[in-house]
C-alpha positions in Angstrom: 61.9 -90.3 0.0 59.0 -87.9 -1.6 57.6 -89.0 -4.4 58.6 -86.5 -7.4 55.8 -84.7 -9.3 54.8 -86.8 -12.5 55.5 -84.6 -16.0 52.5 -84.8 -18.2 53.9 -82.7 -20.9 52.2 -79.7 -20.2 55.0 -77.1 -19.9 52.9 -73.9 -19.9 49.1 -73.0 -19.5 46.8 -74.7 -21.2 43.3 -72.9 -22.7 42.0 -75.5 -24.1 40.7 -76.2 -28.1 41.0 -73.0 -30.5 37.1 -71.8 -31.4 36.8 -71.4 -34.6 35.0 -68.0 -36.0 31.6 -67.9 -35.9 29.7 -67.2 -39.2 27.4 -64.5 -39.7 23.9 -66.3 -40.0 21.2 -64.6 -42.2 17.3 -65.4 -42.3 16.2 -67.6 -44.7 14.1 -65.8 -47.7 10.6 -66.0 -47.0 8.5 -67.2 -49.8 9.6 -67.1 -53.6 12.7 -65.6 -54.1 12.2 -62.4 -56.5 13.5 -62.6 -60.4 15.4 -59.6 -61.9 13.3 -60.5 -65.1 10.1 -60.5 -63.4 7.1 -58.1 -63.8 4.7 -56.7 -61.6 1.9 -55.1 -62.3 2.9 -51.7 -61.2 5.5 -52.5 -64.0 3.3 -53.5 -66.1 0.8 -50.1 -65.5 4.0 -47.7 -66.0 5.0 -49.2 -68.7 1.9 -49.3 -70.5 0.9 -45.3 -68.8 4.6 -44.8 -71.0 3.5 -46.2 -74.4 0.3 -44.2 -74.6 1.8 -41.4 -73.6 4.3 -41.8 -76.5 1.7 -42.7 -78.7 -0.4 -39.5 -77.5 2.3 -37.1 -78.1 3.2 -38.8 -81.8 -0.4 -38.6 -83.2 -0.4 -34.5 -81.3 2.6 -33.8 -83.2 1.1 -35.5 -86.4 -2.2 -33.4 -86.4 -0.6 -30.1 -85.4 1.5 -30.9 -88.2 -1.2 -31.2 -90.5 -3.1 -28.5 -89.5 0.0 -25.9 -90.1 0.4 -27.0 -93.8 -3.2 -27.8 -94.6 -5.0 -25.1 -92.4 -8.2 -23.7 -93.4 -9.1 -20.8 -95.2 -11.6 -18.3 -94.2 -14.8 -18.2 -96.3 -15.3 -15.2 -98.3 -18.9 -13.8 -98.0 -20.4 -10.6 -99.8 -23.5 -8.9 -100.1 -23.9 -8.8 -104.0 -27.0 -6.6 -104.0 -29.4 -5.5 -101.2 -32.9 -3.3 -101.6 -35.4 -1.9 -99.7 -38.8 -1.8 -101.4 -40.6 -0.5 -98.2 -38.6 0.7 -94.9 -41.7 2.6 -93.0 -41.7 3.1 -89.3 -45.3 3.0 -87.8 -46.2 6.7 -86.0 -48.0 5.4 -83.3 -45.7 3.1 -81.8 -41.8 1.7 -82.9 -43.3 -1.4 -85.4 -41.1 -1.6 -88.6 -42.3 -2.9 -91.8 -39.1 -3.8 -94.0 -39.2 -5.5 -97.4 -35.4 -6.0 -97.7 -33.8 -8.9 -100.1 -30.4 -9.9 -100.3 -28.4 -11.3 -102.7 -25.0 -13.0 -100.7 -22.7 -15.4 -102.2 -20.0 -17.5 -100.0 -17.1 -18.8 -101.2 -14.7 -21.9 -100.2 -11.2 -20.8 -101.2 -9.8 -23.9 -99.8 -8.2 -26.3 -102.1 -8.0 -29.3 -99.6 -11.3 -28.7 -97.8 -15.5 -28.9 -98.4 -17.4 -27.3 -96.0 -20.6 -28.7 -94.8 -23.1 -26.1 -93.7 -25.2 -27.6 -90.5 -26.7 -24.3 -89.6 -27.2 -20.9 -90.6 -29.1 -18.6 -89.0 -29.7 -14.6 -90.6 -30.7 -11.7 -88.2 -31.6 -8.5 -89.3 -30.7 -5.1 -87.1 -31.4 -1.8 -86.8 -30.1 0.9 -84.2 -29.0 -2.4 -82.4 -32.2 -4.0 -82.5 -33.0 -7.2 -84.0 -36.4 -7.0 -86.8 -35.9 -10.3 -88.7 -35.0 -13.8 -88.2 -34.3 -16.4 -90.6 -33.0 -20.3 -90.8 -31.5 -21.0 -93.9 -31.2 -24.5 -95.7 -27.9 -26.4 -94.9 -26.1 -27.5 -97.5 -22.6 -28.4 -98.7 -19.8 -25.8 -100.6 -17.2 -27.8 -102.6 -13.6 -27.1 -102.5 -13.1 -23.9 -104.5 -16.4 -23.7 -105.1 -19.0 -20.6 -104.9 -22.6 -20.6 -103.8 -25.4 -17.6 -104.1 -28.1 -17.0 -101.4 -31.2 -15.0 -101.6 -33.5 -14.3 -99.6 -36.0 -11.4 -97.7 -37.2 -9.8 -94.6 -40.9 -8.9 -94.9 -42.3 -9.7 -91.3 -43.1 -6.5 -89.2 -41.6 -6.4 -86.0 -41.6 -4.2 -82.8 -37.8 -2.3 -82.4 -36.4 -1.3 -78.7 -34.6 1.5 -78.2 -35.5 5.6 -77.3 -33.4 6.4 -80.1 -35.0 4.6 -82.8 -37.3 7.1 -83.9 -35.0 9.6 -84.1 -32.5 7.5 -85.9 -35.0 6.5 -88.8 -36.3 10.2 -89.3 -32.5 11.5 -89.5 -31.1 8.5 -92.2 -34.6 8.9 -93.7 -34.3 12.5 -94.5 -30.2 12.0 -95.3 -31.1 9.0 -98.1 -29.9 6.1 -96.6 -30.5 3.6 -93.8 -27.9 1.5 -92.3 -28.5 -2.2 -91.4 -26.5 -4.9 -90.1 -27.4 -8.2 -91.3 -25.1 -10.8 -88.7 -25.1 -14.6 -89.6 -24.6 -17.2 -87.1 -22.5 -20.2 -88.3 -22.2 -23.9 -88.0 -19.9 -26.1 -90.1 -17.3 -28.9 -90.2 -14.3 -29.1 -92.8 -14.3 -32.5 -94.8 -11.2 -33.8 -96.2 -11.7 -37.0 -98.2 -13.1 -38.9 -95.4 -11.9 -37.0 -92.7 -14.0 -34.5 -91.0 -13.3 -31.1 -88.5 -14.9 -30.6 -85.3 -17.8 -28.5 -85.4 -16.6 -24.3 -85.9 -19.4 -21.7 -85.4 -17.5 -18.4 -87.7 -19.9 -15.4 -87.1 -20.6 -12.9 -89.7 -21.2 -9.6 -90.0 -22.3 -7.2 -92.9 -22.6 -3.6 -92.7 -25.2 -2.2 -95.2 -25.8 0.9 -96.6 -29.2 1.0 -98.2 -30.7 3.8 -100.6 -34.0 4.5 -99.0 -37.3 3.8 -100.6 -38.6 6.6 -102.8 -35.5 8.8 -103.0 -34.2 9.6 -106.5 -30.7 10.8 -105.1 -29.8 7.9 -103.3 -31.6 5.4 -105.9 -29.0 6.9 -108.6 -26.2 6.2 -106.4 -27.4 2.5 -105.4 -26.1 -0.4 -103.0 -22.5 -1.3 -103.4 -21.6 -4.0 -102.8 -20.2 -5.4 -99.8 -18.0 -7.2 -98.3 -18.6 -9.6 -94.6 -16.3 -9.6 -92.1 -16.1 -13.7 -91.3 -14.1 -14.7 -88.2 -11.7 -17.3 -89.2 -11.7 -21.6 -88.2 -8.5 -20.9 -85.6 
């Protein structure tokens, strides 16, 4: 008799041991791992680019400020009294020989401000050309405060111009010569201890002088005038 097959049990096909899933791996963090809390120094540059531009912008704000509800005045300059002893124009050649003296005063009408004179510098014209030259003292104008200046033009000096000549002989015979006296500025605002950048205002009188040795125009005499004076904007 054949021998029967054995039965191991196994009633259907067999696969073998379930796998489990295989996890995802991931690569271990080289170096120190990174803190939420930690600062670079690109951090630390922004951050400190931020505060001084916050800062920058306060201190803007504070000065503009300032200057709106404290801001300057323009000084007030007139030519009390100007003469002409001598005026003559040489016929040989265009040399002038003035004796003119002015009498200016400048005023401060600030009530928050001295102003502090570091230069100032007087040039005479006539028929656009220049025939004196001074440097006056510096000095300092309190708040509110009025000063007088006085001083001459006696140096001969050379003119430039064709039309000089005919200029002179014309406001000669008419009574009156016309001058223009231009100042040249430089000054700082002090309040208490604070004090402006440097401004440089320019001036500029136009006179009207009687000329020497005419009765008509001596009766009528200089009046007096006043300087245009750019302002400290």
């Amino acid at each position: 008799m054949a021998d029967e097959p054995k039965d191991d049990g196994l009633t259907g096909a067999f696969y073998g041991p379930a796998i489990p899933p295989q996890q995802e791996t991931t690569a271990a963090p080289r170096g120190r791992p990174f803190s939420k809390h930690e600062f670079k120094p690109y951090t630390l540059l922004c951050t400190a680019f931020k505060i001084f531009t916050l800062v920058l912008i306060t201190v803007g704000l504070i000065v503009l400020l300032l200057w709106l509800i404290y801001q300057p005045k323009t000084l007030k300059i007139q030519v009390q009294d100007a003469s002409l002893s001598r005026f003559n124009l040489s016929s040989s050649n265009l040399t002038i020989y003035p004796n003119l003296t002015l009498n200016i005063t400048m005023r401060n009408p600030n009530q928050k401000y001295n102003v502090n004179f570091k230069r100032i510098e007087a040039d005479a014209f006539y028929n656009g050309a220049r025939f004196g030259f001074l440097i006056l003292p510096n000095f300092r104008l309190d708040k509110k405060n009025t000063t007088t200046l006085v001083f001459s033009y006696v140096t001969p000096a050379v003119l430039i111009g064709d039309t000089v000549r005919t200029t002179f002989n014309r406001e000669k015979s008419e009574g009156f010569f016309y001058i223009d006296l231009k100042m040249y500025l430089k000054v700082r605002l002090k309040m208490l201890i604070v004090q402006s950048v440097e401004y440089r205002p320019d001036v500029t009188c136009s006179l009207r002088l009687p000329a020497p040795g005419n009765a008509t125009s001596a009766a009528v005499g200089f009046a007096v005038t006043e300087c245009d004076v750019e302002s400290f904007s």
